[in-house]
N, C-alpha and C positions, 0 to 999 in steps of 0.2 A: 805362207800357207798356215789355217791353224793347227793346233797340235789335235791329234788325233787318241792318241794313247793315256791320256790325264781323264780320269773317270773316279769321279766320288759319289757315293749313295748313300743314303741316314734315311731309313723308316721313322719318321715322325707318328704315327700313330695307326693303329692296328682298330677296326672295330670291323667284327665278326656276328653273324644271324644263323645260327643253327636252330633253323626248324623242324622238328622232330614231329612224324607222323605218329598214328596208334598202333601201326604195326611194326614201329624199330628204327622204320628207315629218316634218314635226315639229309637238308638241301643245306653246306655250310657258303655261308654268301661271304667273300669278300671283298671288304673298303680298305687299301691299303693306299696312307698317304704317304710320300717320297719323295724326298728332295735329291732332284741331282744338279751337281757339281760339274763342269768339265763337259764333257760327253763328244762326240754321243751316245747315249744308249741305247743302245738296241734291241741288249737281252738281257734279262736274269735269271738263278733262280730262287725259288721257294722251299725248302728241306723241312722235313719233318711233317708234311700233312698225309692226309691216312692214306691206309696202304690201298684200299678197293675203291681209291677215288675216280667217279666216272665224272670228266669236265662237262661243263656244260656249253652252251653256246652264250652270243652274244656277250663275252668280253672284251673290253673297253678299256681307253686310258684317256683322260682328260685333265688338261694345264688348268689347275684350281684357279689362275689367274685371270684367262683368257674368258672366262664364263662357265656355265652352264649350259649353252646352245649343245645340239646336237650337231653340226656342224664343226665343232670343236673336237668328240670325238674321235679317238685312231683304234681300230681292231689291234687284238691282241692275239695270238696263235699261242696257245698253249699246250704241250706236251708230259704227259706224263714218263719220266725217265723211271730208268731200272731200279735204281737207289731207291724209288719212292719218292723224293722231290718233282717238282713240275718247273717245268722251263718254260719260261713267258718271254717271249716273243714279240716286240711292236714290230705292226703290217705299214712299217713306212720305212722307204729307203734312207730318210735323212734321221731315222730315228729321234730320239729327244732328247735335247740339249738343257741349258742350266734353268731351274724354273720347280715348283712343286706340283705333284702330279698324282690325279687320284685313281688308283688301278679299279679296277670294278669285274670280277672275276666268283663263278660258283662249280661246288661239284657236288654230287650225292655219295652216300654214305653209308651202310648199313651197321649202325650200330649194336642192333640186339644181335645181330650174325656174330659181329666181333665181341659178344660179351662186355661190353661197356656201356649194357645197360644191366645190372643184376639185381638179385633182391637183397634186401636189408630193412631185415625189422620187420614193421609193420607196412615198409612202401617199400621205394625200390633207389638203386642208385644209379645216376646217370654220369657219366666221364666223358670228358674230348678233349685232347689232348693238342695243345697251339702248335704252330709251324714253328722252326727255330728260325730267328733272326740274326743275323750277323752282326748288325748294329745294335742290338736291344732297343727296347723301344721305353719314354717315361710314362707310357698309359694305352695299356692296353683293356679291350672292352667287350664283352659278346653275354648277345643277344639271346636267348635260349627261349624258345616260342613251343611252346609247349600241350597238348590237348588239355580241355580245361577238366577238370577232377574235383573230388570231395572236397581233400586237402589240396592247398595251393602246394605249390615246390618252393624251397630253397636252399640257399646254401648250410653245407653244414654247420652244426653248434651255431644256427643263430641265435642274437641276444634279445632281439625286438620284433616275433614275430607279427604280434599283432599290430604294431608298427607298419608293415613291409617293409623295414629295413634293417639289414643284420650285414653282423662283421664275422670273418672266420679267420681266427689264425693256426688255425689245426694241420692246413698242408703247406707248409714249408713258404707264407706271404698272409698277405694280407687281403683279401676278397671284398670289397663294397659292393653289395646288392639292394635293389630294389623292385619289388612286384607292382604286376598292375594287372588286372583281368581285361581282356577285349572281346567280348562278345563268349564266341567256343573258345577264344587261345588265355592260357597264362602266359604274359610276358614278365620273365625275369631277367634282367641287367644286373652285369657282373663285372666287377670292374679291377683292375688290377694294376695300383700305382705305377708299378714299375716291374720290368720285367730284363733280364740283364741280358747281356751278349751272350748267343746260343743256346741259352735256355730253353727246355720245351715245360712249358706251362701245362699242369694236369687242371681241368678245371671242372670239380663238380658239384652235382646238383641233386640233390632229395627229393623224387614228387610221386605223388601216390599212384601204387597200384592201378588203381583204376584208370591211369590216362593212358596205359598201353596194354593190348590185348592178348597178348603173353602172357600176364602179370594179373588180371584182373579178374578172370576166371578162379586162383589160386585166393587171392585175397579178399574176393567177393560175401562171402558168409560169414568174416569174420572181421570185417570191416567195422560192420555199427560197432561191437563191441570195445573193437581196440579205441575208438574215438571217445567212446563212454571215458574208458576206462585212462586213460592216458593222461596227464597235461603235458605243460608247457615243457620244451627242451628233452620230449621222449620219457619223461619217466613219469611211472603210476603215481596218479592221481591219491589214491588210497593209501602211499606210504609216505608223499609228500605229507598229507593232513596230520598221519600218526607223527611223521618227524616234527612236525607243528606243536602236537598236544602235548608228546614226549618233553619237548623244550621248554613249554609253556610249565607241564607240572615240575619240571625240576628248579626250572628258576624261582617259584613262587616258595619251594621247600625252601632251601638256599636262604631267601631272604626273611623266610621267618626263623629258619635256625638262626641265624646273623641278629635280627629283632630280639629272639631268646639272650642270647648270648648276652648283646651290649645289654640289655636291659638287668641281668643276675652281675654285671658287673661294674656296674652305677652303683646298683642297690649296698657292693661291698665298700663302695667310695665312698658313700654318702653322694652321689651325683645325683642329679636327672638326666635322664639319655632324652636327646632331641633328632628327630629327622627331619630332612626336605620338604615331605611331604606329612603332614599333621594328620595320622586316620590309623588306627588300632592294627595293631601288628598283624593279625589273619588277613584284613581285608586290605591293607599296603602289599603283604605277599602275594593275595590274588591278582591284584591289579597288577602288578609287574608280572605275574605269572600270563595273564593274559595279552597282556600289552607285546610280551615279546614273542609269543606265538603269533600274533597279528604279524609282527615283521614278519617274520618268516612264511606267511603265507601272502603277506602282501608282495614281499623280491620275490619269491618263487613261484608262487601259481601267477600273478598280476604283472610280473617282468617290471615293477618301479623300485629301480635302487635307492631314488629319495624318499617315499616313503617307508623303504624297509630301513635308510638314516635317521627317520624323525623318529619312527616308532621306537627303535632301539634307544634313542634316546632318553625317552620320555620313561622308559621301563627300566633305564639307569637310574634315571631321576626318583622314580618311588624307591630303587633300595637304598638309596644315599643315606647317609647318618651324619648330621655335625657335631660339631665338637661339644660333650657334655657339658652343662651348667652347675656348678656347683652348691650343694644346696646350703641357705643359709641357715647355718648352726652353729650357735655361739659357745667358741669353746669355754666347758667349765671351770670350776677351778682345780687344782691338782696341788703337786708337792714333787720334787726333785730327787731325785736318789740316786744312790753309786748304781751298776747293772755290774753283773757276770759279763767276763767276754764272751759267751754263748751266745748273749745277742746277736754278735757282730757275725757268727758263724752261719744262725739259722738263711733259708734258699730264702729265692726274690720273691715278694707276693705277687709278679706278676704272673707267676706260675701257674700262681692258682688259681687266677679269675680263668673263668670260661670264657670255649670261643676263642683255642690257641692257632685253630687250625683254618682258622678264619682270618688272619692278625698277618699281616705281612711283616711288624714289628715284633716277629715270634719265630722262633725255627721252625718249631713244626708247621705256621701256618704261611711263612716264604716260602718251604721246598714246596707243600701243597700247588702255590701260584704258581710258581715258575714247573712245574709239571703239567699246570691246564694251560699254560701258557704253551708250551712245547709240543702239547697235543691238537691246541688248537693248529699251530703253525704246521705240523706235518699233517695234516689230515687237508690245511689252506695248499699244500705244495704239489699233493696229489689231488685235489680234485683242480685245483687249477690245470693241470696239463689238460685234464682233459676236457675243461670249463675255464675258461679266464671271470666268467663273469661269477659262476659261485665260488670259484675258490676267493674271490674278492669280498663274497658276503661273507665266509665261512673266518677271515682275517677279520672282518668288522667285528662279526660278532663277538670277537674276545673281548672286547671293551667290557663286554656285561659284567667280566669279572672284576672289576675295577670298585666298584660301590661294596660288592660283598668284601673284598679283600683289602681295599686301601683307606676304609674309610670305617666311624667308629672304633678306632685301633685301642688297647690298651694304655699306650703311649699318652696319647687323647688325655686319659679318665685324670681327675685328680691326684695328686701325686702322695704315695706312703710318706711320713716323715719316719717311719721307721724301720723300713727297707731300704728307702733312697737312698741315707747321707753313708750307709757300709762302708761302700767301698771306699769313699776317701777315708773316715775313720778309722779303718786299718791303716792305712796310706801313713796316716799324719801318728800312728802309736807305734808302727814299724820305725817310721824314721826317728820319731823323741826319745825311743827306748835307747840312742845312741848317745845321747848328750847328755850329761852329768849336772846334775843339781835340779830338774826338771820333775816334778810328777804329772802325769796325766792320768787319768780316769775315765770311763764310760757312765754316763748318767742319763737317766728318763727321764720323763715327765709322765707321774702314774695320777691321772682322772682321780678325784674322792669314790671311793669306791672300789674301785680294781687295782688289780694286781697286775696288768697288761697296761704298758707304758704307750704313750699315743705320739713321742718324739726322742729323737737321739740325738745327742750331742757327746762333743767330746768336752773334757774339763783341765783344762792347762794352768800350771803354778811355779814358779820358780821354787823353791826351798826357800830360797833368803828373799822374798819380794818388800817393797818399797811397802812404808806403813798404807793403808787404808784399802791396797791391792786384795779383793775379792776372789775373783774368778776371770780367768781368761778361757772362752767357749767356741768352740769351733761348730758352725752347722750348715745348712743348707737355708739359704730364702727363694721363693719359687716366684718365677715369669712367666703371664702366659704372653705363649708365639702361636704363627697359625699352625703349626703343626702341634699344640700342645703345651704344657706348665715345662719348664725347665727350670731347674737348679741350680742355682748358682752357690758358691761356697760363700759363707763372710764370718769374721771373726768381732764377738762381743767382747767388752773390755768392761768388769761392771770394781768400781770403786767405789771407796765412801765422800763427800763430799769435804771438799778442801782438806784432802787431803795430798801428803807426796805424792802420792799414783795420778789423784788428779792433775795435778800440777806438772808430772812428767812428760805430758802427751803435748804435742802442739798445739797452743790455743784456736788454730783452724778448724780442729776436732768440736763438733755440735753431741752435747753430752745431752739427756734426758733423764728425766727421773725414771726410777729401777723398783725395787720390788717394796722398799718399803722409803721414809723420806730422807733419810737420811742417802740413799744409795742413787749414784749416778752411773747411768749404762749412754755405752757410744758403739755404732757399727761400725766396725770398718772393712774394706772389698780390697781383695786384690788389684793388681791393675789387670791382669787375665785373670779370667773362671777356672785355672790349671791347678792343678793337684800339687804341681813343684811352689808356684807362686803362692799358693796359700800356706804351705811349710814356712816358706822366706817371711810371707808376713808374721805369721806362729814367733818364730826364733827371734825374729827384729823386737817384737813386743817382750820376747822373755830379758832379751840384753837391757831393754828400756825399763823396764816395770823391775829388776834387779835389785837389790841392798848392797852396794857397795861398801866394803868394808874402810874405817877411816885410816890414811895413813899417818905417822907423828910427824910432829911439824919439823922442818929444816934446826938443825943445830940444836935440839934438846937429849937430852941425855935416854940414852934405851932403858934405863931402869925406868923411866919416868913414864906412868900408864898417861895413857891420853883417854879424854875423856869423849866418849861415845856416845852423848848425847844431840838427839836428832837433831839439823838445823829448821831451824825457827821457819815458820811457813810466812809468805809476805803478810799473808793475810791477817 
């Protein structure tokens, strides 16, 4: 005999038709598909559908496989139980065995009796709450047939209404809708990927006032207005434009404070300042001032997050700034001198160029960014909950600050030779002040004319150095990178020609003529750009570049002076 007692059931799919009259009430129809296992079965039930549900007639059950005939279908006997659930019932003794099978079952409902339909806002809100399943089901779907109205219905925080299609993740899932108008009815589809074991799915819908007659009395006179007055995603039309202009005139300030700026700090470098876009500072700030009110009135009134990306763009693009040019001016002639170490004391002149707080290469103008940066980001975390889609635009738009703040930097501009080479110049008179037989010195280079020196360097000598031995000079030679000149250290060795000093250095060394023709100058670089490694080179050159004192020869007598005259050059 077979087994009677082995019974499996999985709802495969759920699609529900709640059509909602003008006065409240609603027919909810259901298609519930079903697979069973084993069987037979004969009964189930349904838990969770509404509490004043009156069944209706004519329900059905048909083997999805067997056809569509009428013939095919079996009655169903339905019962309303105490709990609220309904007991369904197949009208066959042999009940139904393994196969999928589509239930086809309806009851009415009054929804405005039971307050799930109320008002909100300027329309009203609808709720219906699904049956819990035992199995969960991966796509659940319902129908909402709706009287047709001014404003169409949907789900809530839609993104794309004028679309008809919008996502909501506002109640605890994911909702995919889509509208369609039929004649008098709005048809909205509402669909819901997944829905888990026993869960009772709240499922609702926004539609205006005027499709139900409880509600449309109340909101009849004041209708036209809120329409006027409204856009897109429920909020006034007239604050969205202000937060448009608002944005538009701050960013265009911004970027001609920024224009000011780099431009008073070229002028102290000798640079020229260059932007992106080539057009006079007022009218590069309008444009970007305009261009990025456009985003924002194009994502928010227009619902296109690509063009609220292009525009935002392109309104980066007029505030951009490249990297200064430096202008060509032939340094004059000057003259070398000892300096005070007051030099080496006075602040950075990067201090002083304007436009600190503008300069992410600046303290005060890093904490600036990273404070609009933070503001942006909290302001993006709250309006996201309650918007996924603007708190998205409200994260984009931080980019805008990237052109004001990362770009044009003082870092950029041509570099001081008399600020710059400081801090190592301390570095390298800190540490020589320790070795014995060494003088170092600070010297300028003072322009004919002034008394404000246009280069530092440091000035190194052994006491005893080797005959023709000049000056050994420690400074800076500049590279530019794309972020910028950087500094590198290198040490001058300047001699007389054919002389010992010349002669001491490795003939790999490429000498050049020096300041007048008898003087030979050679560069030499650390193997790193480091403060310690240019010391090491310093020290190496004082032991080489040295006078060694002569020792007496092997087996002459100590009274006997030796004679101290320098050895003969090859040359």
């Amino acid at each position: 005999p077979r087994a009677l007692a082995w019974i499996e059931t999985s709802v495969r799919s759920d699609l529900v038709t709640v059509e909602v009259a003008r006065d409240g009430t609603a027919v909810v129809t259901h298609e519930l598909i079903m697979r069973v296992r084993g069987g037979p079965l004969k009964s189930f039930e349904l838990a969770g559908v509404d509490g004043d549900a009156e069944v209706l007639p004519n329900a059905s059950v048909t083997n999805t496989r067997a056809g569509a005939g009428v013939s095919d279908s079996t009655p169903l006997l339905i019962e309303k139980s105490e709990d609220g659930s309904l007991k369904i019932e197949i009208d066959n003794e042999k009940g139904l065995r393994r196969g999928r099978y589509l239930f086809r079952f309806a009851y009415k409902t009054n929804l405005v009796g039971r307050d799930l339909i109320t008002a909100k806002g300027a329309g009203v809100e609808l709720r219906w709450v699904g049956p819990r399943l035992e199995s969960g089901v991966d796509s659940a779907k319902v129908v909402f047939r709706l009287p047709r109205a001014a404003k169409p219905p949907h789900v809530p925080d839609v993104q794309s209404p004028s679309a008809g299609i919008g996502m909501s993740e506002e109640f605890d899932g994911v909702f995919l809708s889509n509208l369609s108008r039929e004649g008098e009815i709005d048809v909205l589809e509402v669909v819901r990927p997944h829905v888990a074991k026993g869960e009772p799915v709240v499922w609702r819908v926004q539609a205006d006032a005027g499709a139900f007659d409880a509600f449309s009395q109340e909101a009849g006179a004041e209708e036209p207005v809120l329409v006027e007055a409204q856009g897109p995603h429920g909020l006034p039309r007239a604050a969205l434009w202000a937060g448009a202009a608002l944005a538009a005139l701050l960013y265009a300030l911004l970027v001609a404070l920024k224009a000011r700026a780099v431009s008073l700090a070229c002028t102290a470098r000798e640079a020229r300042a260059r932007v992106l876009l080539p057009l006079p500072a007022p009218l590069r700030g309008a444009l970007a001032g305009i261009i990025l009110g456009a985003a924002v009135v194009v994502g928010v009134l227009l619902d296109q997050p690509t063009g609220f990306g292009v525009l935002l763009v392109l309104s980066m693009l007029c505030a951009s700034h490249l990297t200064p040019r430096l202008s060509q001016v032939i340094r004059g002639p000057g003259s070398w001198r000892g300096l005070e170490p007051r030099w080496l004391r006075a602040d950075s002149s990067e201090a002083s160029l304007p436009g600190r707080f503008l300069d992410t290469g600046r303290l005060p103008g890093f904490f600036t960014f990273v404070l609009l940066l933070g503001a942006f980001g909290a302001v993006a975390v709250l309006v996201f909950k309650r918007s996924p889609y603007f708190g998205m635009m409200v994260a984009m738009g931080s980019a805008s600050l990237l052109p004001i703040f990362c770009t044009g930097r003082a870092g950029e501009l041509p570099p001081d030779p008399v600020a710059r080479p400081r801090r190592l110049l301390r570095y390298l008179i800190k540490k020589l002040a320790k070795r014995r037989g060494v003088d170092a010195r600070l010297v300028g280079r003072f322009p004919e004319g002034s008394e404000v020196p246009d280069e530092l360097r440091l000035e190194v000598l052994p006491r005893r150095g080797l005959r023709g031995l000049r000056a050994i000079e420690v400074g800076l030679e500049y590279h530019q990178t794309g972020t910028g000149p950087v500094g590198m250290p290198c040490v001058i060795v300047r001699v007389q020609d054919e002389s010992a000093a010349y002669s001491a250095l490795p003939r790999s060394v490429v000498w050049t003529r020096g300041r007048d023709e008898d003087e030979r100058v050679t560069i030499l670089r650390p193997k790193l750009p480091t403060y310690s490694m240019t010391l090491a080179l310093v020290e190496r050159l004082l032991v080489v570049l040295a006078a060694r004192k002569r020792r007496p020869a092997p087996g002459a007598p100590k009274s006997v002076r030796v004679n101290q005259a320098p050895v003969p050059h090859a040359a």
